[in-house]
C-alpha atoms as a printed R data frame, in Angstrom:
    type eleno elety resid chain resno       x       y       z
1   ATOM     1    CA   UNK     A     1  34.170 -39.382 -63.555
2   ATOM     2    CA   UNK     A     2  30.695 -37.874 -65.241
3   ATOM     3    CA   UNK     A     3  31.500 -33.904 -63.357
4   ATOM     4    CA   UNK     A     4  34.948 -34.115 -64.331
5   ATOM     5    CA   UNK     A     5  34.540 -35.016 -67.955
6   ATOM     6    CA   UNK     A     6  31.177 -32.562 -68.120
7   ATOM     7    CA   UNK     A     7  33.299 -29.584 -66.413
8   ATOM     8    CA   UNK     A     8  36.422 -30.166 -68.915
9   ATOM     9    CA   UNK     A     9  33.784 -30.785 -71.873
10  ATOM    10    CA   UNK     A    10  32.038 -27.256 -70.855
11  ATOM    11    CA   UNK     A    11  35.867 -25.281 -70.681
12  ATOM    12    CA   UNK     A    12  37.465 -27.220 -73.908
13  ATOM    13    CA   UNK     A    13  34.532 -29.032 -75.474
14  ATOM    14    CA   UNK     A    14  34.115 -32.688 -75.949
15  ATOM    15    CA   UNK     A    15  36.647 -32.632 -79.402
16  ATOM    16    CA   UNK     A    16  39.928 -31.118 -77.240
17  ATOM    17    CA   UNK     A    17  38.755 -33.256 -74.155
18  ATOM    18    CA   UNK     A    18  40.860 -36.583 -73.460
19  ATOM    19    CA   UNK     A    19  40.069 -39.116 -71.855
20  ATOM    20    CA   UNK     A    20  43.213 -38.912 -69.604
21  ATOM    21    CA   UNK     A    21  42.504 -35.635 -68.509
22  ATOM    22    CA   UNK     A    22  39.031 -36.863 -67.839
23  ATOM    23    CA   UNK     A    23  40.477 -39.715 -65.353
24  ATOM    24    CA   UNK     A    24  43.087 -37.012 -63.921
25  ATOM    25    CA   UNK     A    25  40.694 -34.288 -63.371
26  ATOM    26    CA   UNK     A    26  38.140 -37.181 -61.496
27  ATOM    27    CA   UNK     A    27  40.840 -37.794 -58.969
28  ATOM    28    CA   UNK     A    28  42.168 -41.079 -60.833
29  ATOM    29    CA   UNK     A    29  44.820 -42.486 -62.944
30  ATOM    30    CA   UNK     A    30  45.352 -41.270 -66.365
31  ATOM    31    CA   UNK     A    31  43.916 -44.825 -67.758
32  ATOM    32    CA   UNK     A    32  40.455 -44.562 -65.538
33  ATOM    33    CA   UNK     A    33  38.679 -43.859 -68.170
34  ATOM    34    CA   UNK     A    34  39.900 -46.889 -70.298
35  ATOM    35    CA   UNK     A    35  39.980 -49.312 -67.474
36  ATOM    36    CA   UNK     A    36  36.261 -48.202 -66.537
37  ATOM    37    CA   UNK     A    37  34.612 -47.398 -69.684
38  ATOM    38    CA   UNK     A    38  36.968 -48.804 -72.556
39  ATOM    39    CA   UNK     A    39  36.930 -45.687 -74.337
40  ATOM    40    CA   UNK     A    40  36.154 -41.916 -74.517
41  ATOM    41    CA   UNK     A    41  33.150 -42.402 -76.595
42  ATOM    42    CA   UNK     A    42  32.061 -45.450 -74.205
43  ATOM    43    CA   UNK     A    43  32.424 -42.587 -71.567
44  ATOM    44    CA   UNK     A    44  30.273 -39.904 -73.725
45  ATOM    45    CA   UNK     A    45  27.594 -42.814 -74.424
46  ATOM    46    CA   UNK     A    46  26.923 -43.511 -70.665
47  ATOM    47    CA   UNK     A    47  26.850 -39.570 -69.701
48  ATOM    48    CA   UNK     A    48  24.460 -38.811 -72.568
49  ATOM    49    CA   UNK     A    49  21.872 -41.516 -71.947
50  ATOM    50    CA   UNK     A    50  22.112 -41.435 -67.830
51  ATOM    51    CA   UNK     A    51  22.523 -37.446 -67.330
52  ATOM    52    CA   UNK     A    52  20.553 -35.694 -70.464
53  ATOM    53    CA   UNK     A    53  18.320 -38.349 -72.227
54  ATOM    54    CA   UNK     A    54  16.687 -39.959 -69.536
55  ATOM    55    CA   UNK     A    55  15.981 -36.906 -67.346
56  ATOM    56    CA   UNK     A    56  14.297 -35.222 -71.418
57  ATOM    57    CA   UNK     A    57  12.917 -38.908 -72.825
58  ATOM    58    CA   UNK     A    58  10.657 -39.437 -69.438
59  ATOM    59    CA   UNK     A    59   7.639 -41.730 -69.217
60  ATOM    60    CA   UNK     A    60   4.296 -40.491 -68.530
61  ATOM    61    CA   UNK     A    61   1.888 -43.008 -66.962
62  ATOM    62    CA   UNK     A    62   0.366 -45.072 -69.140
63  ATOM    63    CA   UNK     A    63  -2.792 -43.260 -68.958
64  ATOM    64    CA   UNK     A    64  -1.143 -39.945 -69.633
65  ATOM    65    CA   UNK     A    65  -3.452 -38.417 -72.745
66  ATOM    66    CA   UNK     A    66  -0.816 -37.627 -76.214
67  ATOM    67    CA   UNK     A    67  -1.325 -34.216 -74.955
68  ATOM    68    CA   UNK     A    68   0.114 -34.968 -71.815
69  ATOM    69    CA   UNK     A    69   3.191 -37.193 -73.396
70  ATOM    70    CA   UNK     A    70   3.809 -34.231 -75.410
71  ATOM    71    CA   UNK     A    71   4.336 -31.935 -73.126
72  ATOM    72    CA   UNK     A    72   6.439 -33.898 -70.697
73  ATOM    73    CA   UNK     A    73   9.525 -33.457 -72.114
74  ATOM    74    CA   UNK     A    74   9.000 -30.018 -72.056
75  ATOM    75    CA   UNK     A    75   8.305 -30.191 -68.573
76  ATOM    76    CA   UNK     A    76  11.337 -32.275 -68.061
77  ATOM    77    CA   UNK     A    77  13.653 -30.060 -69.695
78  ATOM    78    CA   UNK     A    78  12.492 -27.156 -67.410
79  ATOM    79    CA   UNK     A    79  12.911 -28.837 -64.631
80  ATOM    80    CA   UNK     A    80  16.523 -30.041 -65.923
81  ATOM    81    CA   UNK     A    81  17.089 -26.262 -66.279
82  ATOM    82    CA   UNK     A    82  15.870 -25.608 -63.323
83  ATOM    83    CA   UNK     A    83  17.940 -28.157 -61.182
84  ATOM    84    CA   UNK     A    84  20.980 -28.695 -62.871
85  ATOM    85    CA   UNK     A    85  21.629 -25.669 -65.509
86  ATOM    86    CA   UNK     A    86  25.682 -26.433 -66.059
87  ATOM    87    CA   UNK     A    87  24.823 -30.408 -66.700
88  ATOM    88    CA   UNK     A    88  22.055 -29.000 -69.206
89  ATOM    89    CA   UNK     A    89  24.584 -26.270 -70.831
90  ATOM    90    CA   UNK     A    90  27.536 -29.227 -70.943
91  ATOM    91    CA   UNK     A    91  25.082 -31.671 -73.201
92  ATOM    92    CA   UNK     A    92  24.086 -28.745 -75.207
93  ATOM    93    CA   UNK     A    93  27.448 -27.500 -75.988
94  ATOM    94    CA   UNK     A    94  28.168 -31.376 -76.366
95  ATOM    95    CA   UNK     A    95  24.813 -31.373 -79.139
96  ATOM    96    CA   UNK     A    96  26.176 -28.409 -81.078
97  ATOM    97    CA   UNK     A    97  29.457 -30.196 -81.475
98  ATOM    98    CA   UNK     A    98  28.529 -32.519 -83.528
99  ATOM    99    CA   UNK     A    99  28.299 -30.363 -86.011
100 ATOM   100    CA   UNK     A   100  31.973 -31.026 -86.287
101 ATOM   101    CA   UNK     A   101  32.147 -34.573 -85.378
102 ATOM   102    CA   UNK     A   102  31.653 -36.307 -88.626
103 ATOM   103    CA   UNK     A   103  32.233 -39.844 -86.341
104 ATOM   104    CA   UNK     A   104  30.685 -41.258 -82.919
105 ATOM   105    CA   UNK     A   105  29.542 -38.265 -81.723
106 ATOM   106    CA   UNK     A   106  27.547 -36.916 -84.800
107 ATOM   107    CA   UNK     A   107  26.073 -40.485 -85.662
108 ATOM   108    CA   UNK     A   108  24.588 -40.746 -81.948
109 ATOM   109    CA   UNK     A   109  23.231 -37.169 -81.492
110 ATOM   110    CA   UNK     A   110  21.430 -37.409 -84.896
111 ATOM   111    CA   UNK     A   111  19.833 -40.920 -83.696
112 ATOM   112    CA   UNK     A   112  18.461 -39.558 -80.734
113 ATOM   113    CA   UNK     A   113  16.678 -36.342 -82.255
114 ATOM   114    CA   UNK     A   114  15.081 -38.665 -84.841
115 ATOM   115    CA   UNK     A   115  13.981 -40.894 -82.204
116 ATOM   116    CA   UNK     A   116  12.864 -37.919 -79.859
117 ATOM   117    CA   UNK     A   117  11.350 -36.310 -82.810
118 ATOM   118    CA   UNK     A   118   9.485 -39.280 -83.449
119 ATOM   119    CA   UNK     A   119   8.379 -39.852 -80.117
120 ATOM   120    CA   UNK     A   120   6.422 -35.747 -80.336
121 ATOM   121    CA   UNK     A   121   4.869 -37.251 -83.950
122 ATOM   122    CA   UNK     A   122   3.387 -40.087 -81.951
123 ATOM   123    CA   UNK     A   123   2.443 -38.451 -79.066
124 ATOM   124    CA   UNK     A   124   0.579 -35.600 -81.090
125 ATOM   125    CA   UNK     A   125  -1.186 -38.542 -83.047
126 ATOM   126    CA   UNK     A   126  -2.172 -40.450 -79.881
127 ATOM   127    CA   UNK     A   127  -3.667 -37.016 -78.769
128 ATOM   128    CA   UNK     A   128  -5.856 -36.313 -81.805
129 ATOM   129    CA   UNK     A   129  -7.287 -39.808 -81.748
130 ATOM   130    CA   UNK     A   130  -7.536 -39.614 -78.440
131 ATOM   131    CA   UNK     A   131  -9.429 -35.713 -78.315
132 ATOM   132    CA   UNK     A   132  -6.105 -34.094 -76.071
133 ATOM   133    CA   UNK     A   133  -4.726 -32.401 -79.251
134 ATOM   134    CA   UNK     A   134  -6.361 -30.470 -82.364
135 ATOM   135    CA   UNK     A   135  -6.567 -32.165 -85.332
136 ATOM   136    CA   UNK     A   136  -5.517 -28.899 -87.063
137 ATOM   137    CA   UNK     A   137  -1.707 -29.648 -87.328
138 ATOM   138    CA   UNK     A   138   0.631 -32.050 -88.824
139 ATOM   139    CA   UNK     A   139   2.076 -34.537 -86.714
140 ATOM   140    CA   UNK     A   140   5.285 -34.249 -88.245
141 ATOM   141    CA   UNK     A   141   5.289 -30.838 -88.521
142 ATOM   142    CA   UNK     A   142   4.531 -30.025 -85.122
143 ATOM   143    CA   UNK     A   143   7.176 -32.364 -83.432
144 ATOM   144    CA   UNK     A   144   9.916 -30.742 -85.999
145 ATOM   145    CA   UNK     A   145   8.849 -27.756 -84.788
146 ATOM   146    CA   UNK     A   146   9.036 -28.366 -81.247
147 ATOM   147    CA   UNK     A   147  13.061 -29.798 -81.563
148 ATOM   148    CA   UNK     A   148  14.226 -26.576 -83.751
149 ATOM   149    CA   UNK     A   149  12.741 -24.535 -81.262
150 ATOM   150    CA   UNK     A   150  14.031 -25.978 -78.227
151 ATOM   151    CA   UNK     A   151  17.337 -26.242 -80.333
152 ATOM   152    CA   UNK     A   152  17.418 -22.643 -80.870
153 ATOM   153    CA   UNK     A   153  16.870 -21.738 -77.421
154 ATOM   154    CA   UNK     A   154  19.800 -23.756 -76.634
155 ATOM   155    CA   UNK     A   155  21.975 -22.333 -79.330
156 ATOM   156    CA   UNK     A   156  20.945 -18.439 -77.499
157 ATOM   157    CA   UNK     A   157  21.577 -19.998 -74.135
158 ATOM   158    CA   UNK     A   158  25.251 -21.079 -74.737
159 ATOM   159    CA   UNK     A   159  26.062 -17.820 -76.898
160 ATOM   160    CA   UNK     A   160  24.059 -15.292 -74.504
161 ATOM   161    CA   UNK     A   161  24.090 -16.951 -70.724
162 ATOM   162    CA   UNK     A   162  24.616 -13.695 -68.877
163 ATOM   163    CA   UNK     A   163  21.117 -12.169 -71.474
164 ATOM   164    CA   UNK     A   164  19.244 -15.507 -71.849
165 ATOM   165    CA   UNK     A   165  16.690 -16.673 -69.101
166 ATOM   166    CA   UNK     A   166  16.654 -20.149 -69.945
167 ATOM   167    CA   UNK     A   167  13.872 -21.495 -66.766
168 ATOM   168    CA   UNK     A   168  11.520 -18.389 -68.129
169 ATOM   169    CA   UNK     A   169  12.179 -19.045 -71.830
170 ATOM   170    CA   UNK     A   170  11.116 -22.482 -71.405
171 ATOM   171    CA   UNK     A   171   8.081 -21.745 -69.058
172 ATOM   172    CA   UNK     A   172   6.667 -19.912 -71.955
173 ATOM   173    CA   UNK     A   173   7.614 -22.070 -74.521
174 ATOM   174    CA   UNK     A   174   6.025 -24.690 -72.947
175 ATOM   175    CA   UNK     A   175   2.821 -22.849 -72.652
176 ATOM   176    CA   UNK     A   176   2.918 -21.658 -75.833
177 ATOM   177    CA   UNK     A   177   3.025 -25.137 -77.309
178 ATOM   178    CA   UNK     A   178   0.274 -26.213 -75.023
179 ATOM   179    CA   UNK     A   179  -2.215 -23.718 -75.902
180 ATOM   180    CA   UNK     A   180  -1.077 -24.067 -80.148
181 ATOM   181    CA   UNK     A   181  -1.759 -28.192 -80.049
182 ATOM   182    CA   UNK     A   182  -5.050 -27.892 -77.411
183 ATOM   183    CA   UNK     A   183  -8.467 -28.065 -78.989
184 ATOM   184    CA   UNK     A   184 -10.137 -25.287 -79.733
185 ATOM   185    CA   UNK     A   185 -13.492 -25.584 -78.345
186 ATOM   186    CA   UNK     A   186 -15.788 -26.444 -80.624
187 ATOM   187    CA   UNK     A   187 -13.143 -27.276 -82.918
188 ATOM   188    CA   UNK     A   188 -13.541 -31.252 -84.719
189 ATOM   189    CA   UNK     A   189 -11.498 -34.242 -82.643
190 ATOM   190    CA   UNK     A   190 -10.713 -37.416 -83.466
């Protein structure tokens, strides 16, 4: 029931989507959806946190440095690209329209980015105490950085596919984070 309502949310978006063409397109009855997940947005909830925000939101070990926690959700969303680009394009186009979705939708996106936002912050000051990260920027700053940039490259992704290489894109953006937050030698640590 996740492809079907992911390929209709990708040709219609999630707004002009319903949830009985969701359980028709899956193969079902028109009331799947309902019987399974209660609701649309019950639906939407479950895809979101199962097929984008865990695969983004990953755990490095416990012994991971904050430079290293920083970076792997960088390295997660490449490899999302990388494996699964029309999942990845379906949640963006699903971020961007909240834009327009002053209920459910909009309410849910905007709690995850401030929670993923403030998951960089900590991870950039876990790095500076612990030496993986300069002491030169702001956490704040750097994590809000981070999410409009990624959220731009996602915005030129969905209006450019056929001009946009989204697996090199991210490559680079991921090294050019690594080498902005590293320590320059020499350079005071926590």
């Amino acid at each position: 029931m996740a492809a079907a309502a992911i390929e209709l949310i990708v040709e219609k978006g999630y707004a002009n989507t319903t949830a009985r063409e969701i359980g028709l397109r899956a193969g079902y009855s028109r009331a799947m959806v309902a019987e399974r997940f209660g609701t649309k947005d019950a639906l939407l909830d479950t895809i979101l946190e199962r097929n984008y925000e865990r695969r983004i939101d990953v755990d490095p070990a416990p012994s991971a440095t904050g430079f290293d926690r920083l970076l792997a959700p960088l390295d997660a969303l490449y490899t999302f690209a990388k494996e699964d680009p029309q999942l990845l394009r379906a949640m963006f186009i699903l971020n961007f329209e909240a834009v327009h979705d002053p209920g459910v939708l909009r309410g849910r996106i905007q709690r995850w980015l401030a929670g993923f936002v403030a998951r960089l912050a900590e991870a950039v000051r876990v790095g500076q105490a612990d030496g993986s990260v300069t002491c030169d920027v702001d956490a704040e700053d750097a994590s809000q950085e981070i999410l409009a940039t990624g959220i731009g490259y996602a915005y030129l992704w969905i209006v450019t596919p056929d001009e946009f290489d989204v697996e090199s894109t991210l490559a680079h953006w991921r090294n050019r984070v690594a080498n902005s937050l590293r320590p320059r030698s020499g350079a005071h640590t926590a």
